[in-house]
C-alpha positions, 0 to 999 in steps of 0.5 A: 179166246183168253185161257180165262174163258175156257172150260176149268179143265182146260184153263187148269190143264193150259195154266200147269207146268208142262211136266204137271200137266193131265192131259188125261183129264181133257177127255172129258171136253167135247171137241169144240171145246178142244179146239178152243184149247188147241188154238189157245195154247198156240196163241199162248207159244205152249208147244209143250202141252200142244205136244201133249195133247197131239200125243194123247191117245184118248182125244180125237184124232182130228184134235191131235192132228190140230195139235200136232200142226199147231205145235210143228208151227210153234216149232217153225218159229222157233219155241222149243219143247222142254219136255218128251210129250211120250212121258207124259200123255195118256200112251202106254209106251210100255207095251211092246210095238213091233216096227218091223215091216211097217215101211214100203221104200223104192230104190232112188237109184241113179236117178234120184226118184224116192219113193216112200210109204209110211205105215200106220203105226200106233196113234200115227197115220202114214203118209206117201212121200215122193221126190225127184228132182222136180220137188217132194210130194206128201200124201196121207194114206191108211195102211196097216202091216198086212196091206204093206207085206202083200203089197210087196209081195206082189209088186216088189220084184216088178216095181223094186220094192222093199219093205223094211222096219221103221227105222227105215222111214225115219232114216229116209224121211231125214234124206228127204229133208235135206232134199226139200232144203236143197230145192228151196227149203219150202216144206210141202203140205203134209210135211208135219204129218211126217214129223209126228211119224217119225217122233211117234217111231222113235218114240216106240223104239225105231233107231235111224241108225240101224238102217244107216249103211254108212254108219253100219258099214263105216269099218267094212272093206268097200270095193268100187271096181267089183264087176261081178258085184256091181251086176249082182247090184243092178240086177237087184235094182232093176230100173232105180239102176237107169238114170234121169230121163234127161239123161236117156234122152241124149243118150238117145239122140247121140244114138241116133246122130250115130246111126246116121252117120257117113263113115263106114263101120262094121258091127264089131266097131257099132259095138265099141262105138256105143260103149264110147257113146255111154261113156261119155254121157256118163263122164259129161253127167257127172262133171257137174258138181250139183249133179255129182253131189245129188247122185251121191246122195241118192246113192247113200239113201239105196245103201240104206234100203238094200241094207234094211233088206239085208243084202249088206254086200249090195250097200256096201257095193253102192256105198263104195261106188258113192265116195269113189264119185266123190273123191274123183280117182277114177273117171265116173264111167270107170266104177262099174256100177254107174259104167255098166248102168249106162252101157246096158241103156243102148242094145247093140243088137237093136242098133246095128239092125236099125243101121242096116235098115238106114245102109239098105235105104241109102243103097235103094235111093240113087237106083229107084231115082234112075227108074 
């Protein structure tokens, strides 16, 4: 439908300049006729006044979700937005906003495996964003301060949960783009909700910044090779510390390969034996460049979550441990944190029972073929 035919409020509101514009009085069109405006503005490249309507308070929220969808296409094509759509539309701003705890964020960890659960924020639904090496999945969802703060109350110990500011979502929606660039560049369904999010936190007063361990850390002294450290870090991260399943598994089969060998080895060398075991896993792993560079990654982003909890000795601990597997002075199994992560995979007391079991049956073998 042309600008021409649509309802004078519209056509007026559509024809100003973006700074002019009032949206305010769209408030008076009924929802068709709002739609007919939304899908004009996008014929017409307008992402300005397409921001404006999907930042306006007093429309519909399927309207302003359109909008928002259609100016976030706009975007795609490469038509900017000359004005902050926060100044202009019918939102008062002024009024203070607490963003504290209105985000619920697992410890990607070793393994890579984001968890991330936006909150509702003012004129903003959340979303749920999951990642792993497979892709990054985005799912709407609707929950309010209270829901998140009971939510990590009784799971955050069990699942390793944190909920902190909204800065923190905006910090790790940014590390999760750059996951979806790194696995083909094909932002999943969703994805523009996460946008809005994000402008609509930074809109109210959230700083990316302050939740960034690097930047915050950039003066403070890092120690990779802090043992006790790096336990108190992995005693916090609890399963986030176990690497990829991949990676377990061949852990797993070398283990086993090693209960069933020929030689002769007493308990004391099982023990070495399987420290030399994880070692090597870990060494091999992070030879690979990618996967040296993703590990990195994920590192950075738990910095960012153990500070927005507070524990700055624990980013920085993990933060350490990131640019020592980046500048490769020492071996990977070397820095604690990724040397006793992959140790503590394998129980040598389980081991060492399981290899008597194997002894005691090859021992039986040739006498119970006798009888």
């Amino acid at each position: 439908m042309p600008t021409t035919e649509l309802p004078s409020t519209a056509a007026a509101f559509a024809a100003s300049a973006p700074a002019e514009a009032d949206v305010a009085s769209l408030a008076s069109l009924s929802a068709a006729e709002l739609d007919a405006l939304v899908s004009d503005l996008e014929r017409s490249n307008r992402r300005d006044h397409l921001e404006l309507v999907g930042a306006a308070a007093r429309l519909p929220g399927a309207v302003r979700k359109a909008a928002r969808k259609a100016a976030y296409r706009l975007k795609s094509r490469g038509v900017a937005a000359t004005v902050d759509p926060t100044r202009h539309a019918a939102v008062d701003l002024r009024a203070e906003v607490d963003l504290d705890d209105r985000v619920l964020a697992h410890f990607p960890g070793l393994g890579g495996r984001y968890v991330v659960v936006l909150g509702d924020l003012p004129d903003a639904r959340g979303a749920s964003i999951q990642a792993d090496g497979e892709g990054v999945r985005v799912a709407s969802t609707a929950m309010g301060r209270a829901q998140m703060r009971a939510h990590a109350r009784e799971h955050g110990d069990s699942l390793g949960l944190v909920i902190g500011p909204a800065a923190l979502g905006v910090q790790l929606a940014a590390r999760l783009a750059v996951e979806v660039r790194r696995l083909g560049g094909e932002f999943p369904p969703g994805w523009s909700d996460v946008v809005w999010w994000c402008e609509r936190a930074q809109a109210l007063g959230a700083d990316a910044a302050t939740c960034d361990a690097t930047t915050a850390l950039a003066d403070a002294p890092l120690d990779a090779l802090d043992g006790a450290a790096a336990r108190a870090v992995l005693a916090r991260l609890g399963r986030a510390a176990l690497p990829a399943g991949s990676v377990l598994d061949e852990i797993d089969q070398r283990a086993m390969d090693a209960l069933r060998l020929d030689t002769d080895y007493d308990e004391t060398e099982a023990i070495i034996l399987l420290a030399g075991l994880a070692e090597g896993v870990c060494d091999e792993l992070y030879q690979a460049q990618e996967v040296r560079e993703a590990a990195i990654r994920s590192l950075d982003a738990t910095a960012d979550v153990l500070l927005a909890a507070g524990d700055r000795a624990g980013a920085g601990v993990v933060l350490a441990t990131a640019r020592a597997l980046g500048d490769g002075a020492h071996l990977p199994h070397e820095l604690p944190l990724l040397g006793e992560a992959f140790q503590r995979i394998l129980d040598p007391a389980s081991f060492w029972k399981q290899r008597q079991m194997i002894l005691a049956e090859r021992d039986a073998g040739p006498a119970a073929d006798e009888g």
